[in-house]
C-alpha positions as CSV (number, residue, x, y, z in Angstrom):
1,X,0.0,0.0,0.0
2,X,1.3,3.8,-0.5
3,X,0.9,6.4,1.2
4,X,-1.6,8.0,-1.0
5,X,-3.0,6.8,-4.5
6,X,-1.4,8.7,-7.8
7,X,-5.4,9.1,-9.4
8,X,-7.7,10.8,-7.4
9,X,-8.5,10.0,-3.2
10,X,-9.3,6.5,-3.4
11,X,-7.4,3.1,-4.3
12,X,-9.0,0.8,-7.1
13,X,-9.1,-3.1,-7.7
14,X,-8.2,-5.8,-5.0
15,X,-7.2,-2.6,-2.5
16,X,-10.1,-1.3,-2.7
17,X,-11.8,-4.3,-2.5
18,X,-9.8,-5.5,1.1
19,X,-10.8,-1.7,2.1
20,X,-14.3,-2.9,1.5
21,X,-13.9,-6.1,3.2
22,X,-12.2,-4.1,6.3
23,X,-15.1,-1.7,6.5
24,X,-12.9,1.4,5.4
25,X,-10.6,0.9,8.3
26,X,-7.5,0.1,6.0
27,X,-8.1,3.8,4.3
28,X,-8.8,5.3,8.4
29,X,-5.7,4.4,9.6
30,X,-3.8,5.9,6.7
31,X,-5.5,8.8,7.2
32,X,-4.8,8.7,11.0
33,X,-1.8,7.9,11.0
34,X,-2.0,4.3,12.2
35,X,-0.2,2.9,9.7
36,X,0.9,5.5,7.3
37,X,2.2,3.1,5.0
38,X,5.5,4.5,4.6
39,X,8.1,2.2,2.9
40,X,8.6,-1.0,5.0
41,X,6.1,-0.4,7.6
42,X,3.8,-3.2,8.0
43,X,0.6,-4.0,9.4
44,X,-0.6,-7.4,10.3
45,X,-4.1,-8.0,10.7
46,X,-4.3,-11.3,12.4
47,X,-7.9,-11.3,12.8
48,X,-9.9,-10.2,9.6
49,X,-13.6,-10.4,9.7
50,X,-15.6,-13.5,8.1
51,X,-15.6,-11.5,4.8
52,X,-11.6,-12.1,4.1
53,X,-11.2,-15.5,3.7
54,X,-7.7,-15.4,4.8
55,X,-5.7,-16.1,8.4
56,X,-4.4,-12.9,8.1
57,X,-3.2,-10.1,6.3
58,X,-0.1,-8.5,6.3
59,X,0.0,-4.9,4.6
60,X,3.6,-3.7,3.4
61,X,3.7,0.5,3.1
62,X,5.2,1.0,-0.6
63,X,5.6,4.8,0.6
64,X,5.3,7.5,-1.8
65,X,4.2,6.8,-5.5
66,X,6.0,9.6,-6.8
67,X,9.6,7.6,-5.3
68,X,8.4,4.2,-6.2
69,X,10.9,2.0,-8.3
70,X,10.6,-2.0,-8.7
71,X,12.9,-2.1,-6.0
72,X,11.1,-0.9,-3.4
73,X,8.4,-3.8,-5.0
74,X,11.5,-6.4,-4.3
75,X,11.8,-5.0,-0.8
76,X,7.8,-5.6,-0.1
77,X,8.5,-9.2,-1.6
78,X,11.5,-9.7,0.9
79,X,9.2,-8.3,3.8
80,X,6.2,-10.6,3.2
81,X,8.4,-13.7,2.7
82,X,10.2,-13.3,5.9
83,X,7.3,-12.4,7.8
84,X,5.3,-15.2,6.0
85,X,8.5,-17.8,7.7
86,X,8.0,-16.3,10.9
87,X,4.4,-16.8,10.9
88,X,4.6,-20.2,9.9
89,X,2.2,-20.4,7.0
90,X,1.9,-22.4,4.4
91,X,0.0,-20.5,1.4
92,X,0.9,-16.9,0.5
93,X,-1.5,-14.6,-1.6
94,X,0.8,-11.7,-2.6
95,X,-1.1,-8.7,-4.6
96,X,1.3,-5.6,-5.5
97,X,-1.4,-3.1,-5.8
98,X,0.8,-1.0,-7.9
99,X,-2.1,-0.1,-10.7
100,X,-5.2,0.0,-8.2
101,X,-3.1,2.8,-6.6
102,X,-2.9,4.1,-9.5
103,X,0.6,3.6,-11.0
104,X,0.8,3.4,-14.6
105,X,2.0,0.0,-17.1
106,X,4.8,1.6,-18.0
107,X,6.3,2.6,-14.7
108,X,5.6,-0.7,-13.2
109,X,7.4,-2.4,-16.5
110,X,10.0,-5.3,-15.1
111,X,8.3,-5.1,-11.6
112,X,7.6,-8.9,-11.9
113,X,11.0,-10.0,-12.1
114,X,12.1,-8.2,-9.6
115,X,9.5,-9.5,-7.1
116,X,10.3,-13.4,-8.4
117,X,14.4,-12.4,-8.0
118,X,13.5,-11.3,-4.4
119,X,11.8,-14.1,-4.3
120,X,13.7,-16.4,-5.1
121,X,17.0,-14.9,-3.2
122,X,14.4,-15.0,0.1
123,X,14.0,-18.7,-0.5
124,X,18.0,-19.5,-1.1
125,X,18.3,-17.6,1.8
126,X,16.7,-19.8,3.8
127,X,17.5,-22.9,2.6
128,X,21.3,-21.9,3.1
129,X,20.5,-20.9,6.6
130,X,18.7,-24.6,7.1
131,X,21.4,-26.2,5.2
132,X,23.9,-24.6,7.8
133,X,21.5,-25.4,11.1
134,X,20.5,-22.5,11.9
135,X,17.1,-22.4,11.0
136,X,14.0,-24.9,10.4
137,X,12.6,-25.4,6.8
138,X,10.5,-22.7,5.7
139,X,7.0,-23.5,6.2
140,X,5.9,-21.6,2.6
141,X,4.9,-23.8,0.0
142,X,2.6,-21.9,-2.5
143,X,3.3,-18.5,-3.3
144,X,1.0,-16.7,-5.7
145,X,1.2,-13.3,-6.8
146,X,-2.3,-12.0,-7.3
147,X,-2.9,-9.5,-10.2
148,X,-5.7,-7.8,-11.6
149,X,-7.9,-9.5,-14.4
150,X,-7.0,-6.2,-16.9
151,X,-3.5,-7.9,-17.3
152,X,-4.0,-11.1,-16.3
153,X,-2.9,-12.8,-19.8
154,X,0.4,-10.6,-19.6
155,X,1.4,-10.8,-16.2
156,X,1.2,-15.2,-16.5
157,X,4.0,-14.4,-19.2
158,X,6.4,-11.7,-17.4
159,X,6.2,-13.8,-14.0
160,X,6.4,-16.8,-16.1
161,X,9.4,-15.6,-18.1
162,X,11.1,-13.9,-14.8
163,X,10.8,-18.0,-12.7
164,X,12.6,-19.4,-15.6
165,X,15.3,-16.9,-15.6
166,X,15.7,-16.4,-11.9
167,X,15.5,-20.3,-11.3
168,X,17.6,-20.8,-14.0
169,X,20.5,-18.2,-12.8
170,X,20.6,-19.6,-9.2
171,X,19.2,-22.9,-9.6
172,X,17.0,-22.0,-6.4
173,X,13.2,-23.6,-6.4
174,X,13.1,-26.2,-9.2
175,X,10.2,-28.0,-8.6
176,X,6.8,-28.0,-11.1
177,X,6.6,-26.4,-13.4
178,X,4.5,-22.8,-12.9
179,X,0.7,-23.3,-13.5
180,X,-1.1,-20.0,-14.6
């Protein structure tokens, strides 16, 4: 989440839609300050109501739009992975929410492989750190990066293309192949 949206006061698409399902709350405590959404701040909401069919919900501040870059996107990956170990779960439901906050295509261009090469380092990561005994397997087993229906056909091919190359640069996560 950002600090603001880039078009107009309100966020679009799945952000808009958790807002919804949070009964505006999400949107009242950016505005008051709660959780301002400021880059690496995170709120976890380990009790959503009925409506989110999720254990919980961990929101990653993206900061200000205006000094995004797919690196801060990486960072949010890195953030959500490690809290997603620390949590113990087994199924994570990642959605950027860069264009239902209003970013454009062409500034998010190459955001998906640098979430899957954040990705993937978090994962090596932590298999070196179990490999060297100091620390359990991760308990992460599906990952999915959730994305809007408007570019649904496109994103399937950039993540697509950015798991083969990643995988294929550090040899980290071979396993089946990915399903769209």
């Amino acid at each position: 989440m950002f600090t603001r949206e880039t078009r107009g006061d309100r966020p679009g698409g799945g952000l808009a839609h958790l807002d919804a399902a949070l009964s505006g709350r999400l949107l009242v405590a950016r505005a008051n300050g709660v959780f301002r959404a400021e880059r690496g701040e995170i709120l976890l909401i380990d009790h959503p109501p009925d409506a989110v069919e999720a254990a919980a919900i961990l929101v990653v501040g993206l900061g200000d739009p205006d000094d995004w870059s797919t690196d801060v996107m990486a960072g949010a990956v890195s953030t959500a992975y490690a809290s997603a170990v620390l949590m113990r779960v087994t199924s994570v439901a990642f959605a950027p929410g860069m264009l239902d906050s209003g970013l454009s295509g062409a500034q998010t261009a190459g955001a998906a492989a640098k979430m899957i090469g954040a990705l993937t380092s978090a994962i090596a990561k932590r298999a070196w750190l179990r490999d060297e005994a100091l620390a359990r397997d991760s308990s992460v087993r599906q990952w999915v990066f959730d994305v809007g229906v408007t570019r649904y056909e496109d994103a399937v091919a950039e993540f697509a293309a950015a798991l083969r190359d990643s995988v294929s640069a550090s040899g980290c996560c071979q396993g089946p192949p990915v399903r769209s």
